[in-house]
PADREN-947856 format. One record per residue (C-alpha): residue number from 1; residue in three letters; x, y, z. Coordinates in pm, whole numbers. Each point is the difference from the previous one (the first is absolute). Example, Ala and Ser with C-alpha at 12.3 -4.5 7.8 and 13.67 -1.06 7.14 Angstrom:
// PADREN-947856
+-----+------+--------+--------+--------+
:  nr : rest :     px :     py :     pz :
+-----+------+--------+--------+--------+
:   1 :  Ala :   1230 :   -450 :    780 :
:   2 :  Ser :    137 :    344 :    -66 :
+-----+------+--------+--------+--------+
This chain:
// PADREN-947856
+-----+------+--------+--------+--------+
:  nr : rest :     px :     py :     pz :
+-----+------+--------+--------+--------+
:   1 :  Unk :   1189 :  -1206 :  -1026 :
:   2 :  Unk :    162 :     83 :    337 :
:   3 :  Unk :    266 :    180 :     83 :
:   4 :  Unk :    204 :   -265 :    134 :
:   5 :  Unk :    -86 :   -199 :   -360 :
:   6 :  Unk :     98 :    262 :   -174 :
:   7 :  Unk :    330 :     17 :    144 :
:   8 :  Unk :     22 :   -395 :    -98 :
:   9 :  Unk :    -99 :    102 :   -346 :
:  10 :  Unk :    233 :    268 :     -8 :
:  11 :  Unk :    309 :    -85 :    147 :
:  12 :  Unk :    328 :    -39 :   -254 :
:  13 :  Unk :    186 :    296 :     -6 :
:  14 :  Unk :    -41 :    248 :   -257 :
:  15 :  Unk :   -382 :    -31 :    -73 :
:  16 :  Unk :   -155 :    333 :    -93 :
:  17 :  Unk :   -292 :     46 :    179 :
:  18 :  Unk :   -266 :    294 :    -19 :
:  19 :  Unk :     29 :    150 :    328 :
:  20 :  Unk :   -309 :    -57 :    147 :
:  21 :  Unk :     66 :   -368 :    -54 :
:  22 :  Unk :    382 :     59 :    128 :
:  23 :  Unk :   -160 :     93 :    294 :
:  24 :  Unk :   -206 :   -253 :     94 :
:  25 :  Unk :    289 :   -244 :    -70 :
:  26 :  Unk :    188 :    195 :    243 :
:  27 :  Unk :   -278 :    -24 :    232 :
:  28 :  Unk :    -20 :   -377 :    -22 :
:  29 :  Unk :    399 :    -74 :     28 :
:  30 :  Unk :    -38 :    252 :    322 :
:  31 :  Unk :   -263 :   -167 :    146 :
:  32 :  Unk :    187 :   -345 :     13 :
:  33 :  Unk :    286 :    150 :    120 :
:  34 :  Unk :   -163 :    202 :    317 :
:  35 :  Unk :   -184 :   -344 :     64 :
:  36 :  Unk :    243 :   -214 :    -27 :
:  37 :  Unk :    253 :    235 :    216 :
:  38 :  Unk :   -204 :    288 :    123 :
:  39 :  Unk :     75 :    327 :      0 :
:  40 :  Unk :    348 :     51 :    154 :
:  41 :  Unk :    174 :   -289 :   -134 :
:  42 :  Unk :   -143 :     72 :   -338 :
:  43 :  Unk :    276 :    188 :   -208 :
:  44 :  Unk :    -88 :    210 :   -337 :
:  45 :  Unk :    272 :   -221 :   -197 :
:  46 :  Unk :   -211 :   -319 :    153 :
:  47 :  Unk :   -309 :    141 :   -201 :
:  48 :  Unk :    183 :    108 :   -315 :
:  49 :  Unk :    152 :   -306 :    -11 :
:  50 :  Unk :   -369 :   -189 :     25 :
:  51 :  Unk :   -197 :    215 :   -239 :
:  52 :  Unk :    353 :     -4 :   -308 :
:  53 :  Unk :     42 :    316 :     27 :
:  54 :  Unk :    301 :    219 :     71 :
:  55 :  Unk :     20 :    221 :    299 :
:  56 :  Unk :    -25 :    340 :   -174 :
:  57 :  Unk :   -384 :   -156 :   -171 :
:  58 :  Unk :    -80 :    -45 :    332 :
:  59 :  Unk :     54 :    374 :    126 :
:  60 :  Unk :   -153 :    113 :   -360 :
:  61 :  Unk :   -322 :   -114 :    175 :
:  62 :  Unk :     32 :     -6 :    400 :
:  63 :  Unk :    252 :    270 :    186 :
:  64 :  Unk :     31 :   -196 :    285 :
:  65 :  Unk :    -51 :   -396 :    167 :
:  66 :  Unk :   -223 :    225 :    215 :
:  67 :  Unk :   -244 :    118 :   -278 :
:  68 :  Unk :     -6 :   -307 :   -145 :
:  69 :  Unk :    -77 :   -146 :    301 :
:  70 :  Unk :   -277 :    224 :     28 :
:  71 :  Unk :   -132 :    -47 :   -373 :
:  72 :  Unk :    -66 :   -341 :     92 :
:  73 :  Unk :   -143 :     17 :    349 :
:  74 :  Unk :   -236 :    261 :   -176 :
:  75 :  Unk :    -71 :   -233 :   -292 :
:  76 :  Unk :    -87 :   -286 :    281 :
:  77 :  Unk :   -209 :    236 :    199 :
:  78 :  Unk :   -229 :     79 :   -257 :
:  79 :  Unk :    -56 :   -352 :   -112 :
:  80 :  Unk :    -99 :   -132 :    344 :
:  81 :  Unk :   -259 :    343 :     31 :
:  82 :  Unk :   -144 :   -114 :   -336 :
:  83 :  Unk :    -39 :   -398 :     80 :
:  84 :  Unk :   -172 :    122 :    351 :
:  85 :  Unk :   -247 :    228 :   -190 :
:  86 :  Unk :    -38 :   -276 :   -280 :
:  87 :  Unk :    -94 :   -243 :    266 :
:  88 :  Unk :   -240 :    265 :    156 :
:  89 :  Unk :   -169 :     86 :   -295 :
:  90 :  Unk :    -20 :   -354 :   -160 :
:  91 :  Unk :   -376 :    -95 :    152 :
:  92 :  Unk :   -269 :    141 :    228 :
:  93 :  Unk :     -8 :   -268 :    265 :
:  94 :  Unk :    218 :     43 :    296 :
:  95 :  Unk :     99 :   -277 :     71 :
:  96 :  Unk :    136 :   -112 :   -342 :
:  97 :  Unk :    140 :    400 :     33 :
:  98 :  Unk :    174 :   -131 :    284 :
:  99 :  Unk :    173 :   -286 :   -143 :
: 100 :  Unk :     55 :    160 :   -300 :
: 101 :  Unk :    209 :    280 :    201 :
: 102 :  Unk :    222 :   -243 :    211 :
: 103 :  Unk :    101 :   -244 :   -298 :
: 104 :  Unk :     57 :    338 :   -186 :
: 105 :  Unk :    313 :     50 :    278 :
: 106 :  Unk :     73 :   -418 :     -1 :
: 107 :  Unk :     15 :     93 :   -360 :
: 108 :  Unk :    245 :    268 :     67 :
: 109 :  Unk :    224 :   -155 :    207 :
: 110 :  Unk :     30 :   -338 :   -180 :
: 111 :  Unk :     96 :    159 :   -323 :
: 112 :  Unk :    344 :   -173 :   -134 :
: 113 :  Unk :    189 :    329 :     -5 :
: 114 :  Unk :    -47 :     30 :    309 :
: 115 :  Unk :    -59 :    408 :     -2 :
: 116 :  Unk :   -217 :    -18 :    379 :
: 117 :  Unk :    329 :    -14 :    147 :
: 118 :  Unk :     88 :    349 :   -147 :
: 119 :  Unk :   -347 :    118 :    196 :
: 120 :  Unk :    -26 :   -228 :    270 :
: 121 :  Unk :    324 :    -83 :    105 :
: 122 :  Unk :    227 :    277 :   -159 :
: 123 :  Unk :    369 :     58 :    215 :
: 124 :  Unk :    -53 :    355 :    -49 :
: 125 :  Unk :   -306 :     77 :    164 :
: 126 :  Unk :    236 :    276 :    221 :
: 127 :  Unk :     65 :    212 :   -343 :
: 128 :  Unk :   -336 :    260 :     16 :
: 129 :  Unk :    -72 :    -24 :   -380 :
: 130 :  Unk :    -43 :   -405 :     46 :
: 131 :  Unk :   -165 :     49 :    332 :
: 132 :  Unk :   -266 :    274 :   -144 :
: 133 :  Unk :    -92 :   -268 :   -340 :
: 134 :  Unk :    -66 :   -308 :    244 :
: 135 :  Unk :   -166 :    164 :    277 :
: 136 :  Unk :   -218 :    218 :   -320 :
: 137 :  Unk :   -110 :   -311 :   -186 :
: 138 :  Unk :    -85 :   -194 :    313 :
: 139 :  Unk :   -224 :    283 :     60 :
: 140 :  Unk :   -151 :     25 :   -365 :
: 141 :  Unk :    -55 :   -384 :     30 :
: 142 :  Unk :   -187 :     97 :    350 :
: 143 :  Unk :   -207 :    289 :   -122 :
: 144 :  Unk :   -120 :   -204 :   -303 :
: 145 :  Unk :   -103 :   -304 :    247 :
: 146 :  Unk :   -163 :    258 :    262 :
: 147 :  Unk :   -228 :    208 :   -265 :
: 148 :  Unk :   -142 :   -369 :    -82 :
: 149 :  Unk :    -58 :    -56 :    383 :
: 150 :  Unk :   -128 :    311 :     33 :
: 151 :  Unk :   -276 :     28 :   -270 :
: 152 :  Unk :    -76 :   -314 :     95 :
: 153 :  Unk :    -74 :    -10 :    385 :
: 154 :  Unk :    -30 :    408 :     22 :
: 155 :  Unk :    314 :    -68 :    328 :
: 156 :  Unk :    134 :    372 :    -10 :
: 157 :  Unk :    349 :     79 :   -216 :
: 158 :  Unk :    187 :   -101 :    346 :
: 159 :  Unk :    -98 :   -354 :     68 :
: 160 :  Unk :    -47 :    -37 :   -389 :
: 161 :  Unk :    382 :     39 :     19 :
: 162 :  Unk :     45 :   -125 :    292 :
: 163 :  Unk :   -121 :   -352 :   -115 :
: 164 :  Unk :    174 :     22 :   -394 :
: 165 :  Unk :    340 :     74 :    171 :
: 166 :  Unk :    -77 :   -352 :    201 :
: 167 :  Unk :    -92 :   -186 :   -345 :
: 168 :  Unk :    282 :    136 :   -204 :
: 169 :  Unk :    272 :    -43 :    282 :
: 170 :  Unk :   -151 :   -365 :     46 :
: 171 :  Unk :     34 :   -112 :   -338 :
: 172 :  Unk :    326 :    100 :    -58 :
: 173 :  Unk :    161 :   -148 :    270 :
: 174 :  Unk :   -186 :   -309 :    -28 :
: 175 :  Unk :     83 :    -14 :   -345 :
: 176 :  Unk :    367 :     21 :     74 :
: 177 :  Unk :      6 :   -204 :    259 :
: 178 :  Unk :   -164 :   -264 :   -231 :
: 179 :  Unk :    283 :     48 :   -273 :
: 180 :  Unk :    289 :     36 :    255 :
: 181 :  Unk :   -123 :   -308 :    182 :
: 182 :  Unk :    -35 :   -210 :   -275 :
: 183 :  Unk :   -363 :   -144 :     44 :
: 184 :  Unk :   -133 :   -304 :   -143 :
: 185 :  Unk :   -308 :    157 :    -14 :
: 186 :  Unk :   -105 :    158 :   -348 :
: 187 :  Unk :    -58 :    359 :    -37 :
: 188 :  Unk :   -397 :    -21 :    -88 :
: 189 :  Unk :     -5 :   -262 :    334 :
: 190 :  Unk :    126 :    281 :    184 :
: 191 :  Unk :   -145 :    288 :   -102 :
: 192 :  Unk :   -334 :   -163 :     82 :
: 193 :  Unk :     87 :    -75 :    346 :
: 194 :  Unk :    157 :    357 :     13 :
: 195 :  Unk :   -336 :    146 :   -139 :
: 196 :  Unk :   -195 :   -197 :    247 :
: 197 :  Unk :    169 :    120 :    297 :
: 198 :  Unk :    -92 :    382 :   -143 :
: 199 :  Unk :   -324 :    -28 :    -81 :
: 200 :  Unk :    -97 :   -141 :    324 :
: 201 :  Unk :     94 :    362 :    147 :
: 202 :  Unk :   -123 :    209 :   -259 :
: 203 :  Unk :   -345 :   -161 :   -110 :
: 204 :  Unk :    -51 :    120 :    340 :
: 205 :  Unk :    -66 :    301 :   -111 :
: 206 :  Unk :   -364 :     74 :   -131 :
: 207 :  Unk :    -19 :    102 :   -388 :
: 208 :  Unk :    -32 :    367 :     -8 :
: 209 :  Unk :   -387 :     99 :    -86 :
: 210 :  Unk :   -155 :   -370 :     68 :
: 211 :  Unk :   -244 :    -30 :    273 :
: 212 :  Unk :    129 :   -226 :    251 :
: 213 :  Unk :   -293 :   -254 :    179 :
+-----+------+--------+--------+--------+
């Protein structure tokens, strides 16, 4: 169950709740709220008022709009890392690892709650702590696509990165773009045509340790 379901599930007023599972509700009710609003029009009452809970529950759990702010960007953070190093690690052959790695951020973005907007498109990307967990998971989600590249071609850690920042940055904003603009072409659709444009650059690169004719 997600945390936006639980809040669903959980809603009336006066539910006891164990408090991990308070929590997540908490979570979920502030995640439609900073989605729907973002994070400056987004008022502590709005989210106390979504989840069924008083203000003072609220506090009990998060001191701040701030750190709850931030307990949900983290929360987002990690599960984008995790789907790009699921998608990495899901087959051998590159190409498929490709594809696998760009509809893992189509994935992302078209998710109902609509949490990529907290990463990608956050209106507080000038307050350091939100700045340091976006620009640290895009680099995660980098790293994990340039130690593939690299094992695999033997290109040094530089252009290893070098290329796995271009992958990563591409499929995100195509992905958004594809949301925002409201294609009428399905995800799987494009993510193929995404995944052919990349692998024409990088099966350009010679497998690492295979003797080239």
């Amino acid at each position: 169950m997600t945390a936006i379901e639980q809040t669903e599930a959980a809603r009336p007023r006066g539910t006891r709740l164990p408090r991990r599972a308070r929590r997540n509700q908490l979570l979920g009710a502030a995640q439609e709220v900073f989605v729907a609003q973002g994070y400056h029009s987004a008022a502590m009452d709005d989210i106390a008022e979504r989840a069924g809970v008083s203000k003072p529950v609220l506090y009990q759990h998060f001191p701040g709009k701030l750190e709850l702010y931030l307990a949900l960007l983290d929360q987002h953070c990690e599960s984008l890392l995790q789907a790009v190093r699921t998608a990495l690690a899901s087959t051998t052959d590159n190409k498929l690892r490709v594809e696998a790695t760009m509809d893992a951020y189509f994935a992302y973005v078209e998710d109902e709650g609509g949490a990529f907007r907290l990463v990608f498109e956050s209106d507080l990307t000038n307050e350091p702590a939100v700045r340091e967990r976006v620009d640290r998971v895009s680099l995660q989600c980098a790293e994990a696509i340039s130690d593939v590249i690299a094992g695999d071609t033997g290109l040094s850690k530089d252009e290893s990165m070098l290329l796995a920042v271009g992958l990563g940055g591409v499929s995100q904003v195509v992905a958004r773009y594809w949301l925002s603009s409201g294609s009428s072409i399905p995800r799987d659709t494009a993510v193929q045509l995404l995944t052919s444009l990349a692998w024409r650059g990088i099966a350009g690169f010679p497998l690492h340790g295979i003797e080239q004719h």
